[in-house]
C-alpha positions in Angstrom: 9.9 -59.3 -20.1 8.6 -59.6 -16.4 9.1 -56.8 -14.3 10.0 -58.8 -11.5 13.3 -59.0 -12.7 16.0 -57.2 -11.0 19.4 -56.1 -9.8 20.2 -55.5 -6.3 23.1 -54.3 -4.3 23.5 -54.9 -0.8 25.4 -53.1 2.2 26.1 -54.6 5.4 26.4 -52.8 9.1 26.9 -55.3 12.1 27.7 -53.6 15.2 28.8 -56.8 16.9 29.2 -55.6 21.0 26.0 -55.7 21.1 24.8 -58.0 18.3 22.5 -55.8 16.3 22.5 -55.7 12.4 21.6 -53.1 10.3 21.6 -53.2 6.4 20.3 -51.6 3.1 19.1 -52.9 0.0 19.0 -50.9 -3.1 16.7 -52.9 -5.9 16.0 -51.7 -9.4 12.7 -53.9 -11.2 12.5 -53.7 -14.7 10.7 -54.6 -17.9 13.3 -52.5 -20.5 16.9 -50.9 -19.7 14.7 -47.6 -20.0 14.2 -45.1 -17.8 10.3 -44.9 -17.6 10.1 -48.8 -17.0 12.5 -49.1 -14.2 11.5 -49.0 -10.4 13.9 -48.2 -7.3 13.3 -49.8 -4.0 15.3 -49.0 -1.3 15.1 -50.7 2.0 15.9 -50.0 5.6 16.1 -53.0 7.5 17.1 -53.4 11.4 17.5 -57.0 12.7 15.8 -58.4 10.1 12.6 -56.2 10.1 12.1 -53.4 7.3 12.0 -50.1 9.1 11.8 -47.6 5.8 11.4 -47.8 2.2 12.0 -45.7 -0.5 10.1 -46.5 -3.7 10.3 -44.5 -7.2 6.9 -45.1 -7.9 5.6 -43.5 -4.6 8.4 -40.5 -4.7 9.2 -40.4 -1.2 10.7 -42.3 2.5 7.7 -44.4 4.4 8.0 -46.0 7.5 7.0 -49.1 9.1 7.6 -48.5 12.6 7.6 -46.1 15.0 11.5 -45.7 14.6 11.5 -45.6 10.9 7.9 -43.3 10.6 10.2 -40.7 12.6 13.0 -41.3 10.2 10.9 -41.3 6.9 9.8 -37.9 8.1 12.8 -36.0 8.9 14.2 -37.3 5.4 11.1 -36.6 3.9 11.6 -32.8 5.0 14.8 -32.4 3.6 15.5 -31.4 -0.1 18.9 -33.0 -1.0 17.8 -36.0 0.8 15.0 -36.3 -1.2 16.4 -35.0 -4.7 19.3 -37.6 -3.9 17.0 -40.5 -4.0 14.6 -40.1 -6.3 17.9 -39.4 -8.3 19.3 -42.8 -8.4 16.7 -44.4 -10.5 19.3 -42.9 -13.1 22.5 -42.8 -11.5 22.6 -46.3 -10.2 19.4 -48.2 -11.5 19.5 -47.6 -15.8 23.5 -48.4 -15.9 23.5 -52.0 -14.1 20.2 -52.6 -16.1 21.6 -52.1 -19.3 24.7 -54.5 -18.6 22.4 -56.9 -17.3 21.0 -57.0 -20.9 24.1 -56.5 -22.8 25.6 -59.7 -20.4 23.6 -61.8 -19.1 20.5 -61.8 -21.5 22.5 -63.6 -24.2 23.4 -66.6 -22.3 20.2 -67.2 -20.9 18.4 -70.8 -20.9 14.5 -71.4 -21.6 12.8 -73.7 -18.8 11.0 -76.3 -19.5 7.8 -77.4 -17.1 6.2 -80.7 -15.7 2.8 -80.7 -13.8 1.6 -83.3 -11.5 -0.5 -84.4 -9.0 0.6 -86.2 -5.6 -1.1 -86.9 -2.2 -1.1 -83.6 0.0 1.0 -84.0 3.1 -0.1 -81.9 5.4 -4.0 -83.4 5.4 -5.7 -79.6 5.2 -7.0 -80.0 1.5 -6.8 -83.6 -0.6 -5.0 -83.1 -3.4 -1.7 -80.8 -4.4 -0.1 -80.1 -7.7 3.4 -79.9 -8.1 5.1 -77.4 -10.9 8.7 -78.6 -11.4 10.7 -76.6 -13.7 14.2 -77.4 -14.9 16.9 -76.5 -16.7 16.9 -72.8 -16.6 19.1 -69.8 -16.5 19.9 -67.2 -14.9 18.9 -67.9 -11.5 16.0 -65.3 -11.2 12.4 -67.0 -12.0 9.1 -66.3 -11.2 6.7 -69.7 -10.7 2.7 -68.6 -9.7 -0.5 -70.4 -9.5 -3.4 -69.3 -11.7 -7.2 -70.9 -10.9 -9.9 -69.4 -13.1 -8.0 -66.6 -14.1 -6.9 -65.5 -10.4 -3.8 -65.7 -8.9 -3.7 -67.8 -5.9 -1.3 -66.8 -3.2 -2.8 -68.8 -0.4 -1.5 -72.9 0.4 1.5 -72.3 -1.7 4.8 -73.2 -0.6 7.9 -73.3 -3.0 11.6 -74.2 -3.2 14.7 -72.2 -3.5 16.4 -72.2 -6.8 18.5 -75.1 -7.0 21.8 -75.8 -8.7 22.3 -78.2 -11.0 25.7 -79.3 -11.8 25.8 -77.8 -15.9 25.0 -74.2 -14.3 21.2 -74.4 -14.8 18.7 -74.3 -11.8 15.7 -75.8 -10.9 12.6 -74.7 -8.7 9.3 -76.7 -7.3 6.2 -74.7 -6.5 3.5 -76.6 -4.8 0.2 -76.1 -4.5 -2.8 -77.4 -1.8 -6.4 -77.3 -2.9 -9.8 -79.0 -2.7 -10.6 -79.7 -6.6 -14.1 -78.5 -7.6 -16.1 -79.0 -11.0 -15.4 -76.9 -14.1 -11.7 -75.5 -12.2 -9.1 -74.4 -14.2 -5.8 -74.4 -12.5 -2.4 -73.2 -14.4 1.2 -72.8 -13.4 2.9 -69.5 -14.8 6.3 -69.0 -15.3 8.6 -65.9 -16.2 11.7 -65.9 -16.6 13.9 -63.2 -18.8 14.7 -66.0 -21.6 10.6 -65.9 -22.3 9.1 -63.6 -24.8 6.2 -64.0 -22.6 4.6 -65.9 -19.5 4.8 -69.6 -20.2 1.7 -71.0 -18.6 1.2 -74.6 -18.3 -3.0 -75.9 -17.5 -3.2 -78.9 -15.2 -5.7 -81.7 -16.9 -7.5 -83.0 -14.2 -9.9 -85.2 -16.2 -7.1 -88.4 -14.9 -4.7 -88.7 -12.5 -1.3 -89.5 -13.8 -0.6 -92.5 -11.9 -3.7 -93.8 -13.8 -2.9 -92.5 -16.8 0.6 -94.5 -17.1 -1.7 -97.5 -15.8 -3.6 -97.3 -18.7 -0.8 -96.4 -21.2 0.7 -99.4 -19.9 -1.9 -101.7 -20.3 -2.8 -100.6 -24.0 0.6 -101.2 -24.7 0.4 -104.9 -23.6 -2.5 -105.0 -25.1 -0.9 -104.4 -28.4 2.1 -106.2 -27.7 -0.4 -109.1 -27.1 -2.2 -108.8 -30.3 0.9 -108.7 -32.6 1.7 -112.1 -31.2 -1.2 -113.9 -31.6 -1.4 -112.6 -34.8 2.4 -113.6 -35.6 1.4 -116.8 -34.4 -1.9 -117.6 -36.4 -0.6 -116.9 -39.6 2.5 -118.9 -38.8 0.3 -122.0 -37.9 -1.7 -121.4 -41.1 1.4 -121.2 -43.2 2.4 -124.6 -41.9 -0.8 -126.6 -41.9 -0.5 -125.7 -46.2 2.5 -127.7 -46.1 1.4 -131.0 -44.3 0.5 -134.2 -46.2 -2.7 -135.8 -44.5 -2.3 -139.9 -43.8 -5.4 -142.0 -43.2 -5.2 -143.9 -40.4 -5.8 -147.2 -39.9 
């Protein structure tokens, strides 16, 4: 299971006089409901920008600015503070992971993936690939680009989950690049209903467009073929019949 799955709590406080907003988020990742595979992130965030974080991994408060370095320190510096934190891994984390498996797990829906090709909008590289997938659930997925074994995090752009009507959701992740020989480019997905990552390789050797041109074409080619046959052996089955006058 991927770790980037998660559970997250939110708290809200908006001082409206003066139309600031201040909010935490408390975020457990996990691969297993136990203990040792769980991670804690808390974040500080004021107007939008991240100010401190607390991470289980790391043990301890960092900041981000100046306002949140001074922060991170003071709370760094005191014991119950600290012991409090690094506490809720546990307290908060490991029980809302363990109903996420016992409730949600079981009703979860496989996706299924289509790769394709279409002309690249915005004119920077000439061709982008477009990984659709459908008919998943629950809502939290993971879609990445893999070329030659690297993950590519650069001229990627992709879509918020969408609704479908039946309660499954669907996601586009694009992808801008300038092909070159011997490439191999895949689209990964994880999502908590796959035993593993299901990757999907792009086969550049024909575009698709060209591809249904030619599936198309072979088909009335075969189409064509049955006729004329249907038709030869039809006229040879009536030219046995026919009695042959001289004429005159």
């Amino acid at each position: 299971m991927a770790s980037f799955l998660s559970v997250c709590l939110l708290f809200l406080s908006v001082c409206t006089a003066d139309g600031y907003l201040e909010y935490v988020t408390h975020r457990c990742e996990f691969t297993s409901s136990e203990l040792t595979d769980i991670q804690l992130i808390d974040s500080y965030y004021f107007n939008k920008l991240e100010e401190i974080r607390f991470d289980s991994s790391v043990g301890e408060y960092v900041g981000y600015t100046a306002h949140g370095v001074r922060n991170a320190e003071n709370w760094n510096q005191d014991p119950s503070i600290l012991a409090q934190a690094r506490a809720a891994k546990e307290t908060f984390c490991q029980g809302n992971v363990k109903l996420y498996d016992q409730y949600t797990l079981p009703f979860s829906a496989k996706p299924y993936v289509r790769l394709h090709s279409t002309a690249s909008p915005s004119g920077s590289h000439p061709a982008m690939l477009v990984c659709s997938v459908y008919e998943f659930y629950p809502k939290l997925i993971k879609v990445s680009w893999i070329r030659n074994g690297q993950e590519v995090t650069s001229d990627v752009t992709s879509s918020e989950e969408l609704a479908d009507s039946d309660w499954y959701y669907q996601v586009h992740s694009h992808l801008e690049y300038t092909p070159r020989s011997g490439d191999k480019i895949s689209c990964m997905v994880q999502h908590v209903s796959l035993g593993e990552p299901l990757v999907t390789d792009w086969d550049p050797s024909m575009p698709e467009s060209e591809r249904n041109k030619v599936a198309i074409g072979a088909a009335g080619l075969i189409l064509g073929l049955t006729l004329s046959l249907a038709g030869f052996i039809y006229y040879k089955r009536k030219s046995r019949g026919r009695i042959l006058v001289p004429s005159h």
